[in-house]
C-alpha positions in Angstrom: 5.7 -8.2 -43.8 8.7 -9.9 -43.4 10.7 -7.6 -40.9 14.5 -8.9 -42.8 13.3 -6.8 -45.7 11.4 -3.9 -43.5 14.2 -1.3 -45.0 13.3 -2.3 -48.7 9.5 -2.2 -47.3 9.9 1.2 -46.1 10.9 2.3 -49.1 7.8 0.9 -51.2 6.0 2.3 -48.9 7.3 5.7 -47.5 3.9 7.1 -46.1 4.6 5.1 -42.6 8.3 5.5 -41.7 7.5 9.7 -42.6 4.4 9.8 -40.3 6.0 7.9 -37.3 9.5 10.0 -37.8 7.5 13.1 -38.0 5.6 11.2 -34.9 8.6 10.9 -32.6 10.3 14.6 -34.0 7.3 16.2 -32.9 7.5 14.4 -29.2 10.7 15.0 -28.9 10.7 19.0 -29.1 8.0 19.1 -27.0 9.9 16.8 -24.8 12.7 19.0 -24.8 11.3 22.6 -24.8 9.3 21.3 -21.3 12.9 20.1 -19.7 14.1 22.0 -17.0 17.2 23.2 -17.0 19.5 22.9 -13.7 23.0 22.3 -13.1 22.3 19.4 -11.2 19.4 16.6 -11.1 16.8 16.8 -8.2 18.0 13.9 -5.6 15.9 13.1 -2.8 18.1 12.7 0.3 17.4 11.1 3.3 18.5 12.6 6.5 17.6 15.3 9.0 18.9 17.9 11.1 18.5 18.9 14.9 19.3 22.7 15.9 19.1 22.9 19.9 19.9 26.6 21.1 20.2 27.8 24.5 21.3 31.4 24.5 24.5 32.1 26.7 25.2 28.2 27.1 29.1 27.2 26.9 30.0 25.1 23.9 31.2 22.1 26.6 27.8 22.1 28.5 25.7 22.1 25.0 27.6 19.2 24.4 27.6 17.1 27.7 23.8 18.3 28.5 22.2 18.0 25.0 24.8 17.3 21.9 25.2 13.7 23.9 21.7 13.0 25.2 20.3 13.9 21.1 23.2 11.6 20.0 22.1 8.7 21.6 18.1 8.5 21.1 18.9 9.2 17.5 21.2 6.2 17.5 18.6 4.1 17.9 16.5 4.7 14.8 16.4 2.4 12.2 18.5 3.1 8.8 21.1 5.9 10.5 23.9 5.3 8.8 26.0 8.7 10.2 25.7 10.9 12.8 27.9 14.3 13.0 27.7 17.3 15.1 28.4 20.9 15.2 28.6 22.7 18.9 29.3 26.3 19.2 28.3 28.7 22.0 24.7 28.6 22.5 23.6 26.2 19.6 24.6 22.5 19.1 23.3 21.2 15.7 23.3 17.0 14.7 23.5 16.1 11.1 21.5 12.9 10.4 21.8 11.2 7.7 20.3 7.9 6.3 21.1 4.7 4.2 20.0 5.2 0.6 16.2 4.6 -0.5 15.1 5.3 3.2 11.9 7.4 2.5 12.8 11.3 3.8 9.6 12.0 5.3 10.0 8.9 7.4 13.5 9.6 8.4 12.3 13.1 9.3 9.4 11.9 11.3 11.5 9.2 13.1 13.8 12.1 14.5 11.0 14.4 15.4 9.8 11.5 17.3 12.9 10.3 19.4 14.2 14.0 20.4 10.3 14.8 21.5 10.6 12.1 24.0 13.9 13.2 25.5 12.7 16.7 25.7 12.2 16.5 29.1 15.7 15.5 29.5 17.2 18.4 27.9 17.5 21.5 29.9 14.7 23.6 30.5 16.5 27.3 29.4 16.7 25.6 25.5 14.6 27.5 22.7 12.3 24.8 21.3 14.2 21.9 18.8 14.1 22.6 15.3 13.9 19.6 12.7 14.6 20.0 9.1 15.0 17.8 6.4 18.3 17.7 4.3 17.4 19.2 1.3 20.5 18.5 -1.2 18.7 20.0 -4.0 17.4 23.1 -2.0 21.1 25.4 -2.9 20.6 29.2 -3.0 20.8 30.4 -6.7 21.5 34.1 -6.1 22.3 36.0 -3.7 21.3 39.8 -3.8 22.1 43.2 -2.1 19.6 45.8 -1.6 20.9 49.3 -0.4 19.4 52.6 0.0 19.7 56.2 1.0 16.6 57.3 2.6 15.6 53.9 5.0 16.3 52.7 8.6 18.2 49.2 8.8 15.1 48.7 10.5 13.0 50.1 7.5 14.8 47.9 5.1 14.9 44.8 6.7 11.2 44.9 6.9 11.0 46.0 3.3 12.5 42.6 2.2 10.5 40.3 4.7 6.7 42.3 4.1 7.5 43.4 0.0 10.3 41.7 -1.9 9.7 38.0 0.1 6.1 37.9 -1.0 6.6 39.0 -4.3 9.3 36.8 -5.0 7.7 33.9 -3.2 4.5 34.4 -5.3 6.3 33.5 -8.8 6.7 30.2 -9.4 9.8 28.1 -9.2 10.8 29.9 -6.1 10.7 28.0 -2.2 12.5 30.2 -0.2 14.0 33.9 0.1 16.2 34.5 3.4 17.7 38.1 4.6 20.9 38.1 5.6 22.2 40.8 8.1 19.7 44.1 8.9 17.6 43.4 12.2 14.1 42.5 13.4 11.7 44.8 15.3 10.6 43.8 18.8 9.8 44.9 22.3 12.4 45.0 24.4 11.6 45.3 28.5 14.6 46.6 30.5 13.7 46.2 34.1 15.6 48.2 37.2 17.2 45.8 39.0 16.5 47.9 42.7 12.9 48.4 41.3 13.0 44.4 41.2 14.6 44.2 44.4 12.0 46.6 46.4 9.4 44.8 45.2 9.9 41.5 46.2 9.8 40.0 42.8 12.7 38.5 40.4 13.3 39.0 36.4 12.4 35.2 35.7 9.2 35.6 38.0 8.4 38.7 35.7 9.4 36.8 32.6 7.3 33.8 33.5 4.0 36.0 34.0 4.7 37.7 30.4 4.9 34.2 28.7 1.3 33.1 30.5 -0.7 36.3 30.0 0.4 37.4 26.3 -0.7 35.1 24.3 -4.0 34.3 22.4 -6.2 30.9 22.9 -8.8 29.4 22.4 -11.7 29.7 25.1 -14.3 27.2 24.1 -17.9 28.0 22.4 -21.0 29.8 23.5 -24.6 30.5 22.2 -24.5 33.9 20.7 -28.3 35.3 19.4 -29.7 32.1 19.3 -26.6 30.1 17.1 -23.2 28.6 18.7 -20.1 30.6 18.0 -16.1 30.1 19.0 -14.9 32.2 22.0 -11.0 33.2 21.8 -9.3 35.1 24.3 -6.6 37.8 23.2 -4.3 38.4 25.2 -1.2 39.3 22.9 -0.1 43.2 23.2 -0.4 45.0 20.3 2.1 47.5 20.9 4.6 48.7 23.2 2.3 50.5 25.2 -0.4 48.0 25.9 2.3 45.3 27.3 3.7 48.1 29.1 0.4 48.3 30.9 0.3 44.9 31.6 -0.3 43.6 35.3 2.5 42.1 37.2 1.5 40.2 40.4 3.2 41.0 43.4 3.9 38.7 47.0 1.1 39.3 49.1 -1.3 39.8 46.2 -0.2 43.4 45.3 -0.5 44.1 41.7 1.9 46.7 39.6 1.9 47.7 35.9 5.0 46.5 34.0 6.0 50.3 33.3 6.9 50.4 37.1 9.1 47.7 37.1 11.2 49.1 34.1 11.6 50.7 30.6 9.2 48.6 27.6 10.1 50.3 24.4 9.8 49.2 20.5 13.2 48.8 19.5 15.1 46.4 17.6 17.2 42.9 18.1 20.6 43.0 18.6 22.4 42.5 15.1 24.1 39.3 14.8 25.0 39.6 11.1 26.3 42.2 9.0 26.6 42.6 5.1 28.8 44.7 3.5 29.3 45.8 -0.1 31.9 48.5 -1.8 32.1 49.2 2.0 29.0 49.8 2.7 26.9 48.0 4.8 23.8 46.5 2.7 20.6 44.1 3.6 21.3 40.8 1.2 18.8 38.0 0.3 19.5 34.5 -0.5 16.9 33.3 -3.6 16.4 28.9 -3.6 14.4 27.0 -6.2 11.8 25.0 -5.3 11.9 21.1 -6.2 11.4 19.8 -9.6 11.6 23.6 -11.2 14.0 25.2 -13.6 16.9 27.6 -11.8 17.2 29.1 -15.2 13.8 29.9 -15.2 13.7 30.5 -11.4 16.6 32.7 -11.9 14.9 34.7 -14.6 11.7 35.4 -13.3 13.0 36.6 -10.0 15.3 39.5 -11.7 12.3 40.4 -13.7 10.0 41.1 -10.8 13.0 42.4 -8.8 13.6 45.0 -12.1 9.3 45.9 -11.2 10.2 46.5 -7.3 12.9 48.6 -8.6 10.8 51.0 -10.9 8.1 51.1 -8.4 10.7 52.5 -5.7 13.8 53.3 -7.6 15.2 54.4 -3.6 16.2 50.7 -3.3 18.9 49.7 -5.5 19.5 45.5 -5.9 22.7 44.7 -6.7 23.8 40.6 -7.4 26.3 39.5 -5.4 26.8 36.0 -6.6 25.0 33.4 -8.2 25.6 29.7 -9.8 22.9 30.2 -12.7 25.8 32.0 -14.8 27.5 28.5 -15.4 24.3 26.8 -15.7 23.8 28.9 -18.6 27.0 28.2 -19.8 27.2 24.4 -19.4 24.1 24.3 -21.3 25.3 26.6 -24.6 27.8 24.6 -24.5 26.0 21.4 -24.7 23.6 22.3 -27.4 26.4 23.8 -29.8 28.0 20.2 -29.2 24.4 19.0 -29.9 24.3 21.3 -33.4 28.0 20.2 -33.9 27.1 16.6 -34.1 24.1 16.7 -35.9 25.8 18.9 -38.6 28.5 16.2 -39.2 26.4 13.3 -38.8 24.3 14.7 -42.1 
């Protein structure tokens, strides 16, 4: 075949240039119905973030004792390309980010490695360093209110973390769902300062005893009936009670129950965050898409299981607050009636 003349050949011989059209039609719908649909194309970006808290800490001694000392160990990795940071009273974050094509799990591990060295160097009264990788991708797509008549704050913030977070988290397409506002339960211990005072003993002493004794670990192996089993020790209180009861030592080897010393009580954390809406205050949730899925679909999914929570306890009402899956939609109606458009007047 002489491929000057393959248009005249195709026409002899039409059986071909049908089955290869038909051939490529056919992979191209099934390209195209399996195409996710986002507003923007998954990037991978390299770069990292440090969050160093230290409740009650000025913004100038965050700085000078660990904004500063983070700064300049994470100078010295290879392929930083900027370095910016954020200090504000009791929390200094450093945005790091890397030159393009720098693999992100490397440039995560590298940071992880340097501030773990200079963790001795940072005060001892800092919460533990949190690294996280810049996810550019990783954008909230809704976020939702959830308000109702006969629940505590308390009840309802626990109602999104236990029910709707699993639910949601179990359909696929979606990473992550985050509360905003409501509270968390904990155990709070008050202790009497004269109480304190009488008994020879201080609040960090006290403190420092809690963190050793309630916790669980592992204590080694022994034979059992004849076969070798794990040995744990539990230590953690399982209530409010049971810590209360726990046994504070004393100078001189005295021992007292925690209860003495002061009030232990299940109660709440302070709330650092409210949501509001009509005037009300509400519990909201933030919904993000996982990597490589469709928001559209994401999107979709999550209202329909969110419409099942809804008939199962109509008491919580979910009402959308915003969300950038609207003009996804949009942007792409728009594209396939320019798509129709153009095929129309190319026939």
């Amino acid at each position: 075949m002489n491929f000057r003349n393959i248009s005249s050949w195709c026409i002899r011989n039409p059986v071909f240039p049908i089955v290869l059209f038909v051939g490529l039609m056919l992979a191209g719908l099934i390209a195209f119905a399996r195409m996710q649909v986002n507003n923007a194309p998954d990037i991978d970006f390299p770069g990292a973030i440090v969050s160093v808290s230290q409740p009650g800490a000025a913004p100038n001694e965050m700085e000078t004792q660990v904004t500063q000392r983070v700064e300049s160990a994470i100078r010295g990795v290879t392929g930083v390309e900027e370095i910016s940071s954020n200090v504000v009273e009791g929390n200094s974050t450093t945005i790091v980010t890397f030159e393009l094509g720098t693999p992100s799990d490397r440039a995560v591990n590298d940071v992880r490695n340097v501030v773990s060295q200079i963790r001795s160097n940072l005060p001892e009264g800092i919460l533990e360093p949190q690294i996280t990788r810049i996810d550019a991708e990783n954008e909230p797509i809704s976020y939702i209110g959830a308000q109702t008549t006969d629940m505590t704050l308390e009840q309802l913030s626990w109602y999104i973390d236990n029910t709707i977070a699993k639910r949601l988290l179990g359909l696929p397409g979606i990473a992550a769902v985050t509360r905003i506002g409501g509270v968390d339960r904990n155990i709070r211990v008050i202790l009497d300062p004269a109480t304190l005072q009488a008994q020879g003993i201080t609040a960090a002493q006290v403190n420092q005893q809690l963190r050793q004794s309630n916790m669980n670990g592992a204590g080694g192996r022994a034979e059992i009936a004849g076969s070798e089993q794990s040995v744990r020790v539990l230590g953690n209180a399982q209530d409010a009670y049971q810590l209360s009861q726990t046994q504070i030592a004393l100078p001189g080897g005295r021992f007292v129950k925690l209860a003495d010393l002061g009030e232990v009580k299940d109660s709440n954390s302070e709330q650092r965050s409210i949501a509001k809406m009509n005037g009300r205050q509400v519990v909201t949730f933030m919904i993000q898409r996982a990597k490589g899925s469709s928001e559209v679909t994401a999107y979709d999914n999550a209202w329909k299981e969110l419409r099942k929570l809804q008939a199962e306890n109509p008491k919580v009402k979910f009402s959308e607050v915003f969300n950038t899956v609207d003009y996804t939609k949009s942007q792409y109606r728009s594209a396939m009636e320019g798509l129709i458009e153009g095929a129309v007047l190319a026939v």
